[in-house]
N, C-alpha and C positions, 0 to 999 in steps of 0.2 A: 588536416594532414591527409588529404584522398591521396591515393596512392594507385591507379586504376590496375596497374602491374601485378600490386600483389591482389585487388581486388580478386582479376582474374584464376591467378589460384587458389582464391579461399570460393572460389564457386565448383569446387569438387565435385562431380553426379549431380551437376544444376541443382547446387543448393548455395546461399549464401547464408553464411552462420553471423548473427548479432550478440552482442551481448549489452544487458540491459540490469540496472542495478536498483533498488528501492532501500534509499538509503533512509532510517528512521531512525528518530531522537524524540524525546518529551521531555517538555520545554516551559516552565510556568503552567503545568496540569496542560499543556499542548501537547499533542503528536505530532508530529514535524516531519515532511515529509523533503529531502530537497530536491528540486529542481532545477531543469535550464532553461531557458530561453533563446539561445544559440549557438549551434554544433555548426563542425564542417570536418565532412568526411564521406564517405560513399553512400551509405545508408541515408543520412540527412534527407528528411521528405522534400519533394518536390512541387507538393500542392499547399495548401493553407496549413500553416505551425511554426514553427521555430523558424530562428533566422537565418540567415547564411552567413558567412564573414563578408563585411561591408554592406550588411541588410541592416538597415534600422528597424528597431523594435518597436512597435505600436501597438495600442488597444487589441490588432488581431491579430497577434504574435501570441501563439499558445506556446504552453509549459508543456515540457517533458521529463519525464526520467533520463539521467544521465546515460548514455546508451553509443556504440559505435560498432563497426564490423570487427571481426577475428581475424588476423590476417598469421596467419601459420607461420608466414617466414620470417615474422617480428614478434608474435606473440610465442612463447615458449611453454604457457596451459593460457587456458581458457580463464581460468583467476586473474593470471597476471594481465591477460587482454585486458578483462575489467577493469581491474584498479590500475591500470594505466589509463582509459578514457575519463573514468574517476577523478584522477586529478589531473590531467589535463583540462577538464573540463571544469574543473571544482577546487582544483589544491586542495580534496580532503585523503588522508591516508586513512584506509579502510582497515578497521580491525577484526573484529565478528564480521564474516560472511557464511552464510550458505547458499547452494542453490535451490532455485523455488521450482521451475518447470520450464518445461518448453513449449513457446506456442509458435506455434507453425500452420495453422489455416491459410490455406490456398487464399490469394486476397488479400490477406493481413496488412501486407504496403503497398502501396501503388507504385513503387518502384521494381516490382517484379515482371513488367512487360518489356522495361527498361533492360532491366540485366538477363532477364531468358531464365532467372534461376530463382527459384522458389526462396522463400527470406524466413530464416528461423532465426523466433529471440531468444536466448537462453538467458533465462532473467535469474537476478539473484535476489535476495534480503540482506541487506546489513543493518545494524545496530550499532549504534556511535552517540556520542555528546555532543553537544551544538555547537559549533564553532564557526566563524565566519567565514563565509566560500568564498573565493577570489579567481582564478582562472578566466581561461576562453568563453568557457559555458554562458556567464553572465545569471550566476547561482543563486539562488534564493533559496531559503526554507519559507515552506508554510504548512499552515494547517490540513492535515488529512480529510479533517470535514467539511474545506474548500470544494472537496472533489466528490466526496460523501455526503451530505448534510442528513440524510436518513440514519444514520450509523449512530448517530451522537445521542442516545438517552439517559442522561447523566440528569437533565434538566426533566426529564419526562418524556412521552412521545412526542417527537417531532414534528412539528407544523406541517412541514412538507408533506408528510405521509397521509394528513387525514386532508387537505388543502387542494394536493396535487398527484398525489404517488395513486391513493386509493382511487380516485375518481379515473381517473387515466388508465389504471387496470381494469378495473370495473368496466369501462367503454371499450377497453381490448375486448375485453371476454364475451361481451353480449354480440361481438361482429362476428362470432363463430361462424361454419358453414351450416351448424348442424345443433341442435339439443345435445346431444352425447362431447360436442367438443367444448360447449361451453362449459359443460360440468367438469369436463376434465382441466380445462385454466384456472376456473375457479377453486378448482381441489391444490390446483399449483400455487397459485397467487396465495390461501391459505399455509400450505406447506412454506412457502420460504418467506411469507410476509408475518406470517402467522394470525390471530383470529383468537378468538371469545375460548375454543378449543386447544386450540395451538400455539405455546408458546415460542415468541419468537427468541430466534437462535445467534446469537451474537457472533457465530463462527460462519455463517453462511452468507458471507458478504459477497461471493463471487457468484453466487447463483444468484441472490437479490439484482445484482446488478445485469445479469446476461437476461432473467427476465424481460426487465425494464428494456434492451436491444432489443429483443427480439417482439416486445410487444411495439417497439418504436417509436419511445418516448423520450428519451435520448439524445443529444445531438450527435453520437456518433454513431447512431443507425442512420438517422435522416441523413447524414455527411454520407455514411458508406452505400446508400441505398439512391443518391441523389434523387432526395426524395424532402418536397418542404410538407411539414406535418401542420397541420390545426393547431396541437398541443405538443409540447416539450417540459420535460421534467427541468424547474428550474437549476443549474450546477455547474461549474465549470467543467468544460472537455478537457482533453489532452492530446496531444497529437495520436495519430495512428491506433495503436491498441493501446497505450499506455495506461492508460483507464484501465483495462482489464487485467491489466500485469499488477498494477495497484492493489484490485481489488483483492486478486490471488493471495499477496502480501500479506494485506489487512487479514483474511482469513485464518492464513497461516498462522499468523504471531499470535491474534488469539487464540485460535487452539493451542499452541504450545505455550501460554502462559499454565494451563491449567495443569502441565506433568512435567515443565522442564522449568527452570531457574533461569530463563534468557532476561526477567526484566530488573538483573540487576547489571545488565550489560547497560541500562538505560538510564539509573540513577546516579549520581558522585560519587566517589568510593566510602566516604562513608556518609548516612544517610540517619534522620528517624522515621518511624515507621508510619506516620500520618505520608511522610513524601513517599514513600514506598507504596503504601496505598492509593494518592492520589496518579501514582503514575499507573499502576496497573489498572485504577478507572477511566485513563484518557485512552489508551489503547482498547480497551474492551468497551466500551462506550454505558459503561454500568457504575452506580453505584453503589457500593458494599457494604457490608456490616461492620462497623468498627472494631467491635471485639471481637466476633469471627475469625474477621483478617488479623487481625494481633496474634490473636491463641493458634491459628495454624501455621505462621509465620514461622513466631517461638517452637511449636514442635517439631519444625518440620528441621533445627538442628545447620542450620544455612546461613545464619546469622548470629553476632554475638557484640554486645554492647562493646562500647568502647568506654565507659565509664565516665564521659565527656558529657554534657549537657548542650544543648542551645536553647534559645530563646527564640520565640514567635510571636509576633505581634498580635495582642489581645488574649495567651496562652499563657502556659505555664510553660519552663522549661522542659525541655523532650531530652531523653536520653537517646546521641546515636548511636548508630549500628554500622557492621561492617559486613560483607559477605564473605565466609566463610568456604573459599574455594576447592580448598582441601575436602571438603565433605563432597563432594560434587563426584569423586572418583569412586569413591564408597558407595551412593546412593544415586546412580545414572539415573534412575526415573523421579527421583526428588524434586520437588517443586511443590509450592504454595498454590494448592486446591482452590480454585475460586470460588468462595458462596457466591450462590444466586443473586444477581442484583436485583435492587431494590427499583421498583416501577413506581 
């Protein structure tokens, strides 16, 4: 639906405003991430990524975040822009949203020499149930650790990271100019990778990853730097910045698992608490202590049996649970503490 008419108005003070959505579900202990594979609209990139309308999709057709411009004299807020490209592009109606940030680096699209005006995304986070995408977009859900594979320690440290992540920081840091600046990457790569001292931080997934850019292991440094590298972090890209809008995401929701009650926006309505638990391990890439998570669950007064049982394969039957929304008003910083996971 380009519209170049109104384009031209929503480039106010040469800027063009986007909005960009990180829709997430968990999914069979999956995070679920959706995406498209083909937009059309103003923003839609112009070099390698998604398709056009009447592009066919192939092997080098990247995924995106569902994403289009704001065009002021169609959009009546900034939300409704969203979940209008949402389901034009997706047929999903959005429920929980917030907004995540705005990134706006000079650069950011290659369609800004195009238009003369500077391209901001105003990305959001939604939280929704899996259901099947259908629209323009050409939608899929997948896994968040398609795009992360370092993030996932549920199994143990990751291959990636002692294989490929470490060795490839390691050979950034030693190309310093100087002694004093390799002490200081390596103090970095320490801080957000973490180390023998340092535990790593399941919340710092956006700095993990601008590391890796900036050390230029990545293919969307090599891509934005036109620049072919020796070594590249094995993972899938994303078109433009999407990857980093992502990663913001990822960061986000787990931090707020640990003070707010958003991950019963992610389970069925009602649930038991082994699925409750597995879902807060697939987002947080940890696994937990069983009675831990039980006993702060139970206290924390957010939940309350239904006096119903089910059945699980190879178990005993489980009693479920429902969330308890009414407490939510009473207890605004309430939420299920995460113990430490387990390495």
């Amino acid at each position: 639906m380009t519209d170049f008419g109104e384009q031209a108005v929503a480039e106010q003070g040469g800027v063009q405003i986007g909005l960009t959505a990180v829709i997430v579900a968990v999914t069979d202990d999956e995070p679920r991430v959706l995406v498209v594979r083909r937009v059309d609209h103003a923003l839609a990139s112009t070099e390698e990524g998604v398709a056009r309308e009447g592009d066919a999709l192939s092997d080098d057709t990247l995924e995106a975040l569902p994403y289009g411009p704001f065009y002021p004299g169609r959009h009546r807020t900034l939300d409704a822009g969203l979940r209008g490209w949402v389901e034009e592009q997706t047929q999903l109606d959005l429920g929980y949203v917030e907004q995540l940030y705005t990134f706006g680096d000079r650069g950011r699209d290659p369609r800004e020499q195009e238009l003369g005006a500077r391209v901001l995304s105003i990305g959001y986070l939604a939280l929704a149930q899996e259901a099947k995408p259908a629209g323009a977009g050409e939608a899929l859900w997948q896994n968040w650790y398609r795009y992360f594979p370092w993030e996932d320690w549920r199994a143990g440290k990751p291959e990636i990271l002692t294989q490929e992540i470490e060795p490839g920081l390691d050979e950034w840091a030693t190309q310093a100019d100087s002694p004093a600046e390799i002490r200081e990457r390596f103090s970095r790569i320490d801080a957000t990778f973490g180390s023998e001292e340092v535990r790593w931080n399941e919340d710092r997934v956006l700095e993990r990853y601008e590391l890796l850019y900036e050390a230029g292991i990545v293919t969307e440094a090599q891509r934005d730097r036109g620049q072919d590298m020796a070594f590249s972090v094995h993972s899938h890209p994303m078109v433009l910045d999407h990857r980093r809008i992502l990663a913001t995401a990822m960061g986000r929701l787990r931090g707020k698992l640990k003070y707010r009650p958003v991950v019963f926006e992610l389970v069925p309505p009602t649930f038991t608490l082994f699925e409750l638990q597995k879902a807060v391990e697939a987002i947080s890439g940890n696994l937990l202590h069983k009675q831990n998570f039980r006993r702060l669950v139970e206290k924390s007064g957010l939940v309350e049996g239904t006096g119903k049982y089910e059945s699980r394969t190879g178990g005993r039957p489980a009693e479920t649970y429902r969330y308890v929304r009414d407490i939510l008003a009473e207890r605004l910083t309430a939420g299920p503490r995460l113990p430490v996971g387990k390495r």
